[in-house]
N, CA, C and O atoms as a GROMACS GRO file, in nm:
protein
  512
    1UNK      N    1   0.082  -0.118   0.000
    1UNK     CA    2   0.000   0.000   0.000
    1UNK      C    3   0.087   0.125   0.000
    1UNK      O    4   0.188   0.151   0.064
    2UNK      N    5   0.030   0.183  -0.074
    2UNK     CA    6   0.126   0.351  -0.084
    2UNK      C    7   0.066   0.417   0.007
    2UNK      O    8  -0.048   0.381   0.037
    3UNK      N    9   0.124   0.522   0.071
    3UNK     CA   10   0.130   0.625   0.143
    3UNK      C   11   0.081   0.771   0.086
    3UNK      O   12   0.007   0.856   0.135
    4UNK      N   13   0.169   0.764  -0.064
    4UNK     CA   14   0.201   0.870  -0.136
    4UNK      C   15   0.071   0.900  -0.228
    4UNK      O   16   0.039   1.015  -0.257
    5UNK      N   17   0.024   0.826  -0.256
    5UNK     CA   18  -0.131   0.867  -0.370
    5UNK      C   19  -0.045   0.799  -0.470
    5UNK      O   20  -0.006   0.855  -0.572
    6UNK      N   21  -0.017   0.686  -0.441
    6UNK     CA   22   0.080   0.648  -0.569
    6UNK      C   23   0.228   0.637  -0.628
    6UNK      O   24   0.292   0.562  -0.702
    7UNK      N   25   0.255   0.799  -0.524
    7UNK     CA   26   0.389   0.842  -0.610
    7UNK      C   27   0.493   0.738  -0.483
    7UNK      O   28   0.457   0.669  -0.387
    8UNK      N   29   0.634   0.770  -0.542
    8UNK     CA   30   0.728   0.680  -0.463
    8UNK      C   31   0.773   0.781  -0.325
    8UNK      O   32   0.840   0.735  -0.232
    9UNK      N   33   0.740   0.880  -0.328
    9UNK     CA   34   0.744   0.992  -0.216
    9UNK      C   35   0.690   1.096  -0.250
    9UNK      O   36   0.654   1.142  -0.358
   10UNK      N   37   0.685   1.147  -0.100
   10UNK     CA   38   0.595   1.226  -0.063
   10UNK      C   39   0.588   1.383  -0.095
   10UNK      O   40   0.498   1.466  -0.083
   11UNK      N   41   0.690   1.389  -0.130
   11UNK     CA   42   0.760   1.537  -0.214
   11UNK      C   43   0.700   1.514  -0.361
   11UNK      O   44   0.631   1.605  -0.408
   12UNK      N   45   0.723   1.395  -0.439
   12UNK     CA   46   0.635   1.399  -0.548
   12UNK      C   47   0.466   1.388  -0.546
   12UNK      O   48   0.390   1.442  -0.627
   13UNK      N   49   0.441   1.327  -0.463
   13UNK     CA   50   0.266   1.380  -0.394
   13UNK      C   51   0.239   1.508  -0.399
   13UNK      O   52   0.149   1.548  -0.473
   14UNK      N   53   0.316   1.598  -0.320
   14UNK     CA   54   0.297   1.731  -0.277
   14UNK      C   55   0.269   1.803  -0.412
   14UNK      O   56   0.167   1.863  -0.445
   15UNK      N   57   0.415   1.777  -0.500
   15UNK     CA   58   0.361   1.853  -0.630
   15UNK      C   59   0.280   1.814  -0.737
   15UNK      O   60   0.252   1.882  -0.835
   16UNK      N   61   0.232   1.665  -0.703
   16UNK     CA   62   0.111   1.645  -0.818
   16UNK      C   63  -0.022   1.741  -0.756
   16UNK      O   64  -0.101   1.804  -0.827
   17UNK      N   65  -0.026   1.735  -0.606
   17UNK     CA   66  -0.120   1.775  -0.549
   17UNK      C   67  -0.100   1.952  -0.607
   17UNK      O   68  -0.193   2.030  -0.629
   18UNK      N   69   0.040   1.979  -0.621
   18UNK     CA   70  -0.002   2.161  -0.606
   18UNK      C   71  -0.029   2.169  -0.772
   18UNK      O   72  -0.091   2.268  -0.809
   19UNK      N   73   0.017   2.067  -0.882
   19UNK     CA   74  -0.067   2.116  -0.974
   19UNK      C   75  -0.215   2.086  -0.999
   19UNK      O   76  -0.290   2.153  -1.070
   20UNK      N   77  -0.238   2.007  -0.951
   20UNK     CA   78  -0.451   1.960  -0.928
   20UNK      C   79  -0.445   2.110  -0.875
   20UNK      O   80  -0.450   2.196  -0.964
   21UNK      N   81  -0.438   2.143  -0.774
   21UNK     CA   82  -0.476   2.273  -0.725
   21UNK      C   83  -0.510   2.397  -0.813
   21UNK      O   84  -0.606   2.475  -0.816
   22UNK      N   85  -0.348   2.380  -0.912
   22UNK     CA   86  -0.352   2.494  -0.995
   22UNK      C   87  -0.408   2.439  -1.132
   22UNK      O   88  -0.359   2.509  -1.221
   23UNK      N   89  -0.472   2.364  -1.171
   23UNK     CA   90  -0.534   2.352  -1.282
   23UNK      C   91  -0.719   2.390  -1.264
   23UNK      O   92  -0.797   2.445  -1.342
   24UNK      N   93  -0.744   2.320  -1.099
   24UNK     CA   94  -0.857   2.426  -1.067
   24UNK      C   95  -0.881   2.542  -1.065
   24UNK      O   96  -0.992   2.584  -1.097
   25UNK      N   97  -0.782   2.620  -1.024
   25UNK     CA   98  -0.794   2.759  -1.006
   25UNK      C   99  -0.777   2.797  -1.165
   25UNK      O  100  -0.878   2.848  -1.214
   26UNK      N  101  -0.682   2.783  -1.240
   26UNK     CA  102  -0.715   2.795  -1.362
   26UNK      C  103  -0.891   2.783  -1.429
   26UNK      O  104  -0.955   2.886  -1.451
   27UNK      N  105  -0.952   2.642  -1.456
   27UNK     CA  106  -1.059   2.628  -1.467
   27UNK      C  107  -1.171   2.745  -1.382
   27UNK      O  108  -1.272   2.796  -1.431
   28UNK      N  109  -1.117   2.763  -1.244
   28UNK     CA  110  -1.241   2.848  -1.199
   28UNK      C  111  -1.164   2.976  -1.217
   28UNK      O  112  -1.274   2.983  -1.273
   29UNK      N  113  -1.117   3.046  -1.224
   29UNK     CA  114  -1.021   3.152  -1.321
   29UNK      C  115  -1.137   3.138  -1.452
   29UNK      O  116  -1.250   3.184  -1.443
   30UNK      N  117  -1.098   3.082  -1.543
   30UNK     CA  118  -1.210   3.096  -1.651
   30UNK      C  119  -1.340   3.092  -1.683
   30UNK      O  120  -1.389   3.128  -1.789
   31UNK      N  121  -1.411   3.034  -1.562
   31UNK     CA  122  -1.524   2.996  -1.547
   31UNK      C  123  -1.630   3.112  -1.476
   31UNK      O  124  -1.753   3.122  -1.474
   32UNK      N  125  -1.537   3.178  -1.428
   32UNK     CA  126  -1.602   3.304  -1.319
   32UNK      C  127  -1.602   3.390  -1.439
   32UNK      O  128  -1.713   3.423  -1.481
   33UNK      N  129  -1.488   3.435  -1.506
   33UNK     CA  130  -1.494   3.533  -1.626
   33UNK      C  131  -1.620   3.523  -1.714
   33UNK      O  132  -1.714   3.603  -1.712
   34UNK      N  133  -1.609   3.409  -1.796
   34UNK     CA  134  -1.721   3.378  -1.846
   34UNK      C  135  -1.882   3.413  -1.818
   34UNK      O  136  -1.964   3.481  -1.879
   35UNK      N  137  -1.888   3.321  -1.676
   35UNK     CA  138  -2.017   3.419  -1.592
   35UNK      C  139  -2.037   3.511  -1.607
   35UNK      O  140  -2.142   3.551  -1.657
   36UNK      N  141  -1.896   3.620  -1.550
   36UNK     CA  142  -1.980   3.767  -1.556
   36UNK      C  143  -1.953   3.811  -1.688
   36UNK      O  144  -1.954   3.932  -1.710
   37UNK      N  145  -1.927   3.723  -1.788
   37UNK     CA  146  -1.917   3.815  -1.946
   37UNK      C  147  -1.772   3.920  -1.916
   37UNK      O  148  -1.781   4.042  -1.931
   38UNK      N  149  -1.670   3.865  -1.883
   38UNK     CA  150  -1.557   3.914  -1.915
   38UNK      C  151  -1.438   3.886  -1.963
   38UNK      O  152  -1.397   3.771  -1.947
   39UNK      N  153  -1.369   3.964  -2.019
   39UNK     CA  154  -1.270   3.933  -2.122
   39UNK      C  155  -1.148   3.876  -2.084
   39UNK      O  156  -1.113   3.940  -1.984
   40UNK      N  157  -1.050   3.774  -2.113
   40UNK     CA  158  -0.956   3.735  -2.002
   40UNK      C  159  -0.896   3.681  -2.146
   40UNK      O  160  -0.943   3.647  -2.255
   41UNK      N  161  -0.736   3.697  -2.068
   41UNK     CA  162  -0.633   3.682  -2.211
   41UNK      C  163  -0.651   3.514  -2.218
   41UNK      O  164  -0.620   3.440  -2.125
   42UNK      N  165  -0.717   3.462  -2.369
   42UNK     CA  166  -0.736   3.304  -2.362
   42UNK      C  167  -0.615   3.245  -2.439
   42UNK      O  168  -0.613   3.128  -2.476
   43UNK      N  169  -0.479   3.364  -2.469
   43UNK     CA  170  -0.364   3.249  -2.502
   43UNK      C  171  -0.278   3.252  -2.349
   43UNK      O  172  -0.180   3.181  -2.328
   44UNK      N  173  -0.318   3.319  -2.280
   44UNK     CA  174  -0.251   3.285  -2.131
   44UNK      C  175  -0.303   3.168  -2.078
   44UNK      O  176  -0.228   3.081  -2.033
   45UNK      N  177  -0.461   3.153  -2.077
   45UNK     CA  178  -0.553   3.070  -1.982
   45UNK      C  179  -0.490   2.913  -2.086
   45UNK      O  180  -0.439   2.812  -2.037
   46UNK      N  181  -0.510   2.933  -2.199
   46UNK     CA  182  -0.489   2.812  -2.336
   46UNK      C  183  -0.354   2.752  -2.253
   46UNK      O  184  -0.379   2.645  -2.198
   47UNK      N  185  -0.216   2.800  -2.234
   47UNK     CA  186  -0.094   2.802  -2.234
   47UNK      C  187  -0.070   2.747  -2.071
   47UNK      O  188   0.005   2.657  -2.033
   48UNK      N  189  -0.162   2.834  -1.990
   48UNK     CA  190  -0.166   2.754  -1.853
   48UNK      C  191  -0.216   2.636  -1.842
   48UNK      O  192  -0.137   2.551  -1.802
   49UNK      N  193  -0.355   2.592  -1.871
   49UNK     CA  194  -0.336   2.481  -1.934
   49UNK      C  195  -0.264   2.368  -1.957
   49UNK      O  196  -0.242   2.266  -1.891
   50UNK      N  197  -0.223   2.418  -2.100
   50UNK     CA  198  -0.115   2.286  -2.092
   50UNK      C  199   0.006   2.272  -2.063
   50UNK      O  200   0.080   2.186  -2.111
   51UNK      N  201   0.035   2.356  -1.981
   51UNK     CA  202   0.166   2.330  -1.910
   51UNK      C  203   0.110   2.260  -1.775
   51UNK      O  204   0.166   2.154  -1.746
   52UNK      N  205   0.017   2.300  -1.697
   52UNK     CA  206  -0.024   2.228  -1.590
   52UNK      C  207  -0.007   2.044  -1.660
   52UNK      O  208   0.071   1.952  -1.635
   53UNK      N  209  -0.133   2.061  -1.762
   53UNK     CA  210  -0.148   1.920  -1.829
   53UNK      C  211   0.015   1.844  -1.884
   53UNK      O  212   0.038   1.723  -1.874
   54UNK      N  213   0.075   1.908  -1.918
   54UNK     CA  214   0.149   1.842  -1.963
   54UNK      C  215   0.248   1.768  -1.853
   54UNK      O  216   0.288   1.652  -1.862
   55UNK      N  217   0.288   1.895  -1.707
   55UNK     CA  218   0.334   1.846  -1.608
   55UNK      C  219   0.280   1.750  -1.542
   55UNK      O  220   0.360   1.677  -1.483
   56UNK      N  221   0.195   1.730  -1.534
   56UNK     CA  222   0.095   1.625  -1.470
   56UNK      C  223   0.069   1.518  -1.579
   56UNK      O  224   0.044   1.412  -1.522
   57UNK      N  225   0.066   1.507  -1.686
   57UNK     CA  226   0.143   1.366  -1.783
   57UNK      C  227   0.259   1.307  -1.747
   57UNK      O  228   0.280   1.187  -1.729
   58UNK      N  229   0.328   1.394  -1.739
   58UNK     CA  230   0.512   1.332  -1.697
   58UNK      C  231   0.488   1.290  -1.579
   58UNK      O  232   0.488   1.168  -1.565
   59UNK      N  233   0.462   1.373  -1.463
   59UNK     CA  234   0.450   1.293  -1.299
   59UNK      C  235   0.370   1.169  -1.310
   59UNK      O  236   0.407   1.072  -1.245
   60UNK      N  237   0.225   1.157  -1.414
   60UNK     CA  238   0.221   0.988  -1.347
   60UNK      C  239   0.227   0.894  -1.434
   60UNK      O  240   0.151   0.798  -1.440
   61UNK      N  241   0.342   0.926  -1.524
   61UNK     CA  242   0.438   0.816  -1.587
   61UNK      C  243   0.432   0.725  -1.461
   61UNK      O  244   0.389   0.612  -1.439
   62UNK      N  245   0.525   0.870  -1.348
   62UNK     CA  246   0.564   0.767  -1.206
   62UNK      C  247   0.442   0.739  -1.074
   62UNK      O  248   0.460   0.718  -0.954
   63UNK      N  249   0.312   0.749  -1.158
   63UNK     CA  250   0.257   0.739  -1.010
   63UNK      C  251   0.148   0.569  -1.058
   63UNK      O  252   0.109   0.550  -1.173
   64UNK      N  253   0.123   0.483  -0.956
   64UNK     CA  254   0.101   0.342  -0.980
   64UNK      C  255  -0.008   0.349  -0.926
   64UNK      O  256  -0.038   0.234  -0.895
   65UNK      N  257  -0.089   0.422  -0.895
   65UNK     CA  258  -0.256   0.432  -0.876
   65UNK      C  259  -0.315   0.534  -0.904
   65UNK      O  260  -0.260   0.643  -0.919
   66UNK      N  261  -0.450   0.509  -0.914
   66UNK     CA  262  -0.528   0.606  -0.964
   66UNK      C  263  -0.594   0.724  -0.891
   66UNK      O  264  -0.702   0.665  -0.885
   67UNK      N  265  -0.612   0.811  -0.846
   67UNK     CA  266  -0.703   0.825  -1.010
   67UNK      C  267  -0.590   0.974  -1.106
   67UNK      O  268  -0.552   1.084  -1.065
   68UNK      N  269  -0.578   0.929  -1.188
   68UNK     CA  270  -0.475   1.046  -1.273
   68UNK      C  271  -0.562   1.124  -1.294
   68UNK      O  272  -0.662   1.084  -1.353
   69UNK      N  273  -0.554   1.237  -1.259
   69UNK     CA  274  -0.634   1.386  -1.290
   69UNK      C  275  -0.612   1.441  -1.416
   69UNK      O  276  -0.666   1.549  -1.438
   70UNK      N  277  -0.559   1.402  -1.485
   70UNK     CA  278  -0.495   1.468  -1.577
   70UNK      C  279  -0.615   1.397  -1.738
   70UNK      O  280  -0.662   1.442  -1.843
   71UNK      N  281  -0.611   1.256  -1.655
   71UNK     CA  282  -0.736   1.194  -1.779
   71UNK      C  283  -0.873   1.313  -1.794
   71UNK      O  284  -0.925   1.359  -1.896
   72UNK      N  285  -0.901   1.334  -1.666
   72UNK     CA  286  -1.049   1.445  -1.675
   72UNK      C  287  -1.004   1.533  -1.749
   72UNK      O  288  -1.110   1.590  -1.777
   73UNK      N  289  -0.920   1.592  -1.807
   73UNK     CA  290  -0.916   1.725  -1.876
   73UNK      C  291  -0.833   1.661  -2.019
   73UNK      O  292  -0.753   1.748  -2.053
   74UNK      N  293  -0.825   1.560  -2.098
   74UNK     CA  294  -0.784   1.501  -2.177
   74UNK      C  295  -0.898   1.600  -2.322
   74UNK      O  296  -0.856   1.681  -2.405
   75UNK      N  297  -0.983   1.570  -2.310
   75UNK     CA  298  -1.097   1.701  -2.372
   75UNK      C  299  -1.047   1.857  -2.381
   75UNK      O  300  -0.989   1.924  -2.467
   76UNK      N  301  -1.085   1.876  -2.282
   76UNK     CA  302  -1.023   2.004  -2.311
   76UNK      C  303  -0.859   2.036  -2.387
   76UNK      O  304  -0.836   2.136  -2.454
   77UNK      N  305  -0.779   1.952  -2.365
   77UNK     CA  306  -0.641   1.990  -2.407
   77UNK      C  307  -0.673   1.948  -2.524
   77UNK      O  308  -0.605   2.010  -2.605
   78UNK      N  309  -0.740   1.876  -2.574
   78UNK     CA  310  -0.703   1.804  -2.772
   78UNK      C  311  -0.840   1.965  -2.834
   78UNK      O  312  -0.847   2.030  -2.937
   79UNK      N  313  -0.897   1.965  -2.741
   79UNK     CA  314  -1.019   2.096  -2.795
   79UNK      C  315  -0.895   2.258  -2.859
   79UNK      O  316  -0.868   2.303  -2.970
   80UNK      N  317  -0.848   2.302  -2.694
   80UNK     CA  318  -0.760   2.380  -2.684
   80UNK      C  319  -0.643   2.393  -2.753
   80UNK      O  320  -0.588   2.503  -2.751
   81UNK      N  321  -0.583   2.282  -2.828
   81UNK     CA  322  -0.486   2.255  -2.931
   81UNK      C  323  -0.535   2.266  -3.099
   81UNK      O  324  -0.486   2.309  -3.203
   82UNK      N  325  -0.662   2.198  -3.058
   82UNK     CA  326  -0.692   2.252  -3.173
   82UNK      C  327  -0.739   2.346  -3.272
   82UNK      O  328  -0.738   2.354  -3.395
   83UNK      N  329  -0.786   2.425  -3.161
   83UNK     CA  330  -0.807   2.545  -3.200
   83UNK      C  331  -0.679   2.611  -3.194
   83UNK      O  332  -0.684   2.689  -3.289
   84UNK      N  333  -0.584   2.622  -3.146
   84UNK     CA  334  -0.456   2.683  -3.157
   84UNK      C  335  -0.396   2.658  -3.293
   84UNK      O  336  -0.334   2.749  -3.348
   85UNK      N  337  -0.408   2.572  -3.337
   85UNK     CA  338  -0.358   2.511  -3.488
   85UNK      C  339  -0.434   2.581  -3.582
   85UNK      O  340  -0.390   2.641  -3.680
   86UNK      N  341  -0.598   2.565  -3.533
   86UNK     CA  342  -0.671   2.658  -3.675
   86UNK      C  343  -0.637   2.782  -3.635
   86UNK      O  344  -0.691   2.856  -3.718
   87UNK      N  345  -0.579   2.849  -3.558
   87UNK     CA  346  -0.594   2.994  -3.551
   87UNK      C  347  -0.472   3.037  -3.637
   87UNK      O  348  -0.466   3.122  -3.725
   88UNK      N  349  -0.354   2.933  -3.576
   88UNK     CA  350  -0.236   2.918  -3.675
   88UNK      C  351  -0.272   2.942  -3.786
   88UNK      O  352  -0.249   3.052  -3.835
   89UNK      N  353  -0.330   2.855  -3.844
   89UNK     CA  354  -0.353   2.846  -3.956
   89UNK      C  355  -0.410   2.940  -4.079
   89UNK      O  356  -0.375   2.982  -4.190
   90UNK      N  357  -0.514   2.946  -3.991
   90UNK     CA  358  -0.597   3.130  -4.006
   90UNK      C  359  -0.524   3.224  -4.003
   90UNK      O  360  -0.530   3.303  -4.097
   91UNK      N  361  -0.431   3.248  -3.896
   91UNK     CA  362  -0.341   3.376  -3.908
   91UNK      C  363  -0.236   3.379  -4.033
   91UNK      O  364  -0.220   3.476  -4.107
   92UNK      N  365  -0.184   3.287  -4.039
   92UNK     CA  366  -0.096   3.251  -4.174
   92UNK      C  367  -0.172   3.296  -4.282
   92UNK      O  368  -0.103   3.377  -4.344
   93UNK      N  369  -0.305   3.279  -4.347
   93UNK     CA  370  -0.360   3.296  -4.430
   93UNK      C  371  -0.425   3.398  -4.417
   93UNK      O  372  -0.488   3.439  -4.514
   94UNK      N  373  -0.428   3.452  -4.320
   94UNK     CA  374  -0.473   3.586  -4.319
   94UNK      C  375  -0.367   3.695  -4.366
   94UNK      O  376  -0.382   3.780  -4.454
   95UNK      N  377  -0.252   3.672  -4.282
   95UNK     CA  378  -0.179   3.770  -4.316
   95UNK      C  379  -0.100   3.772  -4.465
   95UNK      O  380  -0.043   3.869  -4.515
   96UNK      N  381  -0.112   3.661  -4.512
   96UNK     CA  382  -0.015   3.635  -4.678
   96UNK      C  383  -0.152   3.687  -4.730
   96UNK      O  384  -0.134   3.716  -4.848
   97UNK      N  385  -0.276   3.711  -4.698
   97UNK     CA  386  -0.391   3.813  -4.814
   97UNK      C  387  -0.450   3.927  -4.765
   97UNK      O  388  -0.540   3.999  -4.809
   98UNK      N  389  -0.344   3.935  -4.606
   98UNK     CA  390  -0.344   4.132  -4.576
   98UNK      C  391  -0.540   4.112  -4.525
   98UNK      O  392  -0.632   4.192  -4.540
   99UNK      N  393  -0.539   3.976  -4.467
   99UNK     CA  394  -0.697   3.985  -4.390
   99UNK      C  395  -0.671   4.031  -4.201
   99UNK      O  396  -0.581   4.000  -4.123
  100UNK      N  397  -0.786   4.110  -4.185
  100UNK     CA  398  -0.760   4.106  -4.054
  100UNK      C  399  -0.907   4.051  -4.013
  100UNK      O  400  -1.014   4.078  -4.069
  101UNK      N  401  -0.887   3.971  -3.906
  101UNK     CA  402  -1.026   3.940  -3.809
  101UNK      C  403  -1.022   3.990  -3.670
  101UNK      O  404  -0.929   4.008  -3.591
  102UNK      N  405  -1.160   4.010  -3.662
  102UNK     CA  406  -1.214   4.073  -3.481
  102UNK      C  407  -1.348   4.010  -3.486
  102UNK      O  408  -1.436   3.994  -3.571
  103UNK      N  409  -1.322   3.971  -3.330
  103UNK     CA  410  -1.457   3.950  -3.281
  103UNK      C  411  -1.533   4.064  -3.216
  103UNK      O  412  -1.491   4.150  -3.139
  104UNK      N  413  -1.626   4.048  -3.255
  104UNK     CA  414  -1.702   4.196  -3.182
  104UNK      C  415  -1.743   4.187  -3.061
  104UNK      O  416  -1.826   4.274  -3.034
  105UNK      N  417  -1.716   4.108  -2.970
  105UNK     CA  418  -1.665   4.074  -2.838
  105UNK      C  419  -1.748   3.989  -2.806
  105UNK      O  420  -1.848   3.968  -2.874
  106UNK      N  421  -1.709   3.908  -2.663
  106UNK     CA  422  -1.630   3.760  -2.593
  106UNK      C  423  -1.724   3.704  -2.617
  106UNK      O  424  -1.687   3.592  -2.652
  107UNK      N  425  -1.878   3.714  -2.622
  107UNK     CA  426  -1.959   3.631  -2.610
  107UNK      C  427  -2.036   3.694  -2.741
  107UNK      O  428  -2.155   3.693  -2.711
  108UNK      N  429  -2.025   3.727  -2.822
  108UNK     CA  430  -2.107   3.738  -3.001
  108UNK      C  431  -2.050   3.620  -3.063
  108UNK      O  432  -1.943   3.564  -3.042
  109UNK      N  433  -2.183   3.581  -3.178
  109UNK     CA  434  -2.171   3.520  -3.223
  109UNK      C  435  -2.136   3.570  -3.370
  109UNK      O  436  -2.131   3.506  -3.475
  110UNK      N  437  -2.110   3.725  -3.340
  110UNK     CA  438  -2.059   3.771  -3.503
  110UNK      C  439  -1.928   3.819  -3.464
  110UNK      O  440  -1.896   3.862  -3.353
  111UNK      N  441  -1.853   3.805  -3.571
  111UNK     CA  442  -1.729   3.874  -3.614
  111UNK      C  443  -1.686   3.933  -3.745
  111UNK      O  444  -1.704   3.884  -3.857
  112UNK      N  445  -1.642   4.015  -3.722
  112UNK     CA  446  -1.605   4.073  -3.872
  112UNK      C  447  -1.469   4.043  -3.925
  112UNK      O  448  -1.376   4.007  -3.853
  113UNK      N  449  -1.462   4.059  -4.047
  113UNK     CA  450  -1.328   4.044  -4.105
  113UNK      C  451  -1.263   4.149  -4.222
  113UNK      O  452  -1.298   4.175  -4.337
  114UNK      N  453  -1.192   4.178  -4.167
  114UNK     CA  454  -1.209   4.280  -4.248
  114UNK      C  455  -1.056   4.286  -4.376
  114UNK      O  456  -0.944   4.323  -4.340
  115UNK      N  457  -1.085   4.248  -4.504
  115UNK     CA  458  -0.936   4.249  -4.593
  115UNK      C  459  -0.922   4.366  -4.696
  115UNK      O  460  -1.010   4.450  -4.716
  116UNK      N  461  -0.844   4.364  -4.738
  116UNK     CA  462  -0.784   4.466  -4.835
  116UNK      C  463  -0.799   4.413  -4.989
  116UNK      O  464  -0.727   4.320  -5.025
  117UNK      N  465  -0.851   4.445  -5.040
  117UNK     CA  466  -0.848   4.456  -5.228
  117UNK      C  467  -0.831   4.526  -5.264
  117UNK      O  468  -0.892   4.632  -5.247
  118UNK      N  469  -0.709   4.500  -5.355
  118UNK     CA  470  -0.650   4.692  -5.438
  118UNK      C  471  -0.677   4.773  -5.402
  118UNK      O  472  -0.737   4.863  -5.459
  119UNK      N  473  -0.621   4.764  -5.230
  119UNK     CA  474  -0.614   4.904  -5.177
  119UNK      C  475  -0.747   4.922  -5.087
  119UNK      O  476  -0.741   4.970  -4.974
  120UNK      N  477  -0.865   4.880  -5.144
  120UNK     CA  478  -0.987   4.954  -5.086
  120UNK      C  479  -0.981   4.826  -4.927
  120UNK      O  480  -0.904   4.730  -4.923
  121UNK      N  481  -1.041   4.848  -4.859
  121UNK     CA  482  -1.043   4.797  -4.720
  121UNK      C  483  -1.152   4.758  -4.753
  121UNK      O  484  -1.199   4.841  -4.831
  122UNK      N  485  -1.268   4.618  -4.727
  122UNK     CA  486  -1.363   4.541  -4.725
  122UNK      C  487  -1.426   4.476  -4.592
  122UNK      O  488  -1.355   4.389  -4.544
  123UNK      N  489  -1.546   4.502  -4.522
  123UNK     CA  490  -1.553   4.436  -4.403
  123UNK      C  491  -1.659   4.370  -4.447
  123UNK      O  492  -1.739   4.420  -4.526
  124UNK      N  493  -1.668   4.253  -4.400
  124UNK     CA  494  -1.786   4.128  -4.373
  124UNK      C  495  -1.786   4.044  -4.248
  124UNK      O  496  -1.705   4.001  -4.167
  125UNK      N  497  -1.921   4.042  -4.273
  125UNK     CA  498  -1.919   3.946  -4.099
  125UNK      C  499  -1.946   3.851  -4.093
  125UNK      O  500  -2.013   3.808  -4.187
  126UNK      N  501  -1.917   3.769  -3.993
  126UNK     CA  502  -1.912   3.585  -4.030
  126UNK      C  503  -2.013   3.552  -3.859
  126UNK      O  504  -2.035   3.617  -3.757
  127UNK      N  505  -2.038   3.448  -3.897
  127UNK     CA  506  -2.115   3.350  -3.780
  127UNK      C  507  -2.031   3.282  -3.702
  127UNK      O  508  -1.942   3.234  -3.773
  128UNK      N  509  -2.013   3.251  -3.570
  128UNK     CA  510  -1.920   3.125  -3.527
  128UNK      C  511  -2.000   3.007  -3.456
  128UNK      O  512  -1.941   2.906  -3.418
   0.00000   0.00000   0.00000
């Protein structure tokens, strides 16, 4: 029987435990914003994330019971990545045709986009 929650000591307990901690506060960090309809930097929140997640992959390589915390948020990180890739992606192609996009804020479901054709500036708005 372990002592540790698994791990081979108790110093590695401590810090699986202080990132569970900080991946909640993260989650309720974003979750309170949301509520009151406010704006919060989401490549900071994205980036905290998966560094929590990713640290907490490597620690229970070494830990031999369950429950890995890190499975519950397995969703969110492949969600959160992937949208990082289309934005990539989007931004690349935006900027090689001189497009710019805005959302017309945090919680609309319109955004505009606005590009350049010979010069003249063009805005249209899209659905998400």
């Amino acid at each position: 029987m372990s002592i540790y929650g698994g791990f081979g000591t108790r110093q590695q307990e401590t810090q699986y435990n202080n990132l569970t901690e900080t991946l909640i506060s993260l989650l309720q960090y974003r979750l309170i914003a949301y509520m009151k309809c406010e704006k919060i930097d989401e490549e900071s929140f994205r980036l905290g994330i998966l560094n929590v997640y990713d640290s907490m992959t490597r620690m229970e390589i070494r830990k031999y019971l369950e429950p890995k915390f890190s499975d519950s948020c397995k969703d969110l990180v492949k969600k959160i990545v992937k949208e990082m890739e289309e934005e990539k992606k989007i931004s690349e192609v935006a900027s090689e045709h001189h497009i710019f996009i805005k959302q017309t804020s945090p919680n609309s479901l319109l955004g505009e986009i606005y590009f350049d054709i010979k010069g003249k500036t063009q805005r249209k708005y899209w659905k998400r």
